[in-house]
N, C-alpha and C positions, 0 to 999 in steps of 0.2 A: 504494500500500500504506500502509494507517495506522502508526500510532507512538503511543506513550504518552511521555510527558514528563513533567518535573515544575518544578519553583523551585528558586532557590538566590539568593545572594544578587546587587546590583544588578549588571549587568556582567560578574557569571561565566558561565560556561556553566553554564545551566539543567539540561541532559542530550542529550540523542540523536534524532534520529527517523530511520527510513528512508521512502525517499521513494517513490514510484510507481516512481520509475530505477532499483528493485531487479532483479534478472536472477536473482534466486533461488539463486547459488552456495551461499548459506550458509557463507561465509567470515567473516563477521562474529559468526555464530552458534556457530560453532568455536571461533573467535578469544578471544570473551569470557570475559575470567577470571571474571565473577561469575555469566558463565550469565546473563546481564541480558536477555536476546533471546531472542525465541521465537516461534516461530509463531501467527499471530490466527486467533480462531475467523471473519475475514471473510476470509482468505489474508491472504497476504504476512507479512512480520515485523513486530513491536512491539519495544520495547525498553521495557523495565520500570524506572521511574526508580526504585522501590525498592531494587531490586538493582544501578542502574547506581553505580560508583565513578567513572565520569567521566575515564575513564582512555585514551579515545582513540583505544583499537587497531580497534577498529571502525571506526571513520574509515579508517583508513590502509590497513585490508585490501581494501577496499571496491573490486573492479576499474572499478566504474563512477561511483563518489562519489555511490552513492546513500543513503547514512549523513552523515546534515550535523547539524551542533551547533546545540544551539537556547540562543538566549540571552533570559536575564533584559529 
């Protein structure tokens, strides 16, 4: 499953993707305070670095860790 991502500065976390490892709970998409996640028009989720705050909970909700941080 694809992801959108974006930059930040050297070293930080960049933002989010979910990975192919997704199982489609939509736990992640629940989760997120900013509404950052959403469904792509090719399946599976994206995470929209515009609206992500980088805030993690998507990670942690994640029963399969298929939400991994992308870095700079």
């Amino acid at each position: 499953m694809a992801a959108v991502t974006g930059t930040a500065s050297r070293g930080a976390a960049a933002g989010y993707a979910v990975t192919a490892a997704c199982a489609g709970c939509g736990a992640c998409l629940l989760t997120c305070p900013e509404h950052a996640i959403r469904p792509s028009h090719e399946g599976g989720l994206v995470v929209l670095d515009a609206l992500c705050s980088r805030c993690g909970e998507c990670v942690e909700v994640c029963p399969v860790d298929a939400v991994v941080e992308v870095r700079s």
